[in-house]
N, C-alpha and C positions, 0 to 999 in steps of 0.2 A: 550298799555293796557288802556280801559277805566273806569274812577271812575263808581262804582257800585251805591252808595249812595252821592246823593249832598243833600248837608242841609244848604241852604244858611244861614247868619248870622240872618236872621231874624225870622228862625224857630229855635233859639239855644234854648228858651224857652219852647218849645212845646216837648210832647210825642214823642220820636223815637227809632224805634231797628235798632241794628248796628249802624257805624259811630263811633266819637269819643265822650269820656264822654267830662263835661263841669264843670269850675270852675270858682269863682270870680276872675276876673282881677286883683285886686288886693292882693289875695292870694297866698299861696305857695301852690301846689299840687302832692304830693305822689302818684305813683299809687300801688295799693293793690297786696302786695303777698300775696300768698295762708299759712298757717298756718303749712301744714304739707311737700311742698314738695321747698318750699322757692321760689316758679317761679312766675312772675307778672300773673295775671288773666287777662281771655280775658273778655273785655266788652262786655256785650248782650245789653244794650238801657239805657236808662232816662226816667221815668217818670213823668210826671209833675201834683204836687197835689197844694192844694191850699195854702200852705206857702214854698214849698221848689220845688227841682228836685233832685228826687233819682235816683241815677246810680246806677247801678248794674252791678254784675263782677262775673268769677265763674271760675274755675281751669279746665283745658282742657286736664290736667297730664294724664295718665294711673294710675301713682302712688296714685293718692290718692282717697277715696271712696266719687265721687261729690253728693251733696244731702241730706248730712246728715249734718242737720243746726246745730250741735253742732259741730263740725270737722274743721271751719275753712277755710273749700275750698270755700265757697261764699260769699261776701260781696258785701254790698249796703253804699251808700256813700252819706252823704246828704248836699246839697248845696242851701243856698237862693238863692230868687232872687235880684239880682243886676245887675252890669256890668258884665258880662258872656264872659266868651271867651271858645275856644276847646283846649281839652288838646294833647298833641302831645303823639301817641302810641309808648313807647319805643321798643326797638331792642328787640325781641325775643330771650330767651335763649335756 
């Protein structure tokens, strides 16, 4: 099988959909369950604004109603710029 998306390390700072989100090196990083059906969210991209990079994430369930910003099932995650690394997608439930 061949990778779909390459994002070498020196585009970790820049705009991208798909791939994996990105955190400080030297932080700890959680990744986002959904609110109402407790399952990690799949990441859709990073965006890169001019203090931060917002990941965003959003629930792929059947179970829960995606799209409705008061519910829980979408989250954005914001992260300065610093030393950046990728975070590692865990095991699907």
């Amino acid at each position: 099988m061949k990778i779909l998306i390459y994002c070498p390390n020196s585009e970790i700072d820049k705009t991208s959909f798909g791939g994996l989100p990105v955190a400080l090196d030297c932080g700890f990083a959680l990744w986002p369950k959904c609110c109402g059906c407790e399952r990690k969210l799949r990441f859709l991209g990073k965006i890169a604004t001019e203090n931060c990079l917002l990941n965003f994430y959003m629930c792929s369930s059947d179970e829960c109603p995606t799209g409705d910003p008061d519910f829980g099932d979408n989250k954005d995650v914001s992260v300065l710029y610093g030393d950046l690394r990728y975070i590692d997608a865990p095991a699907r439930r």
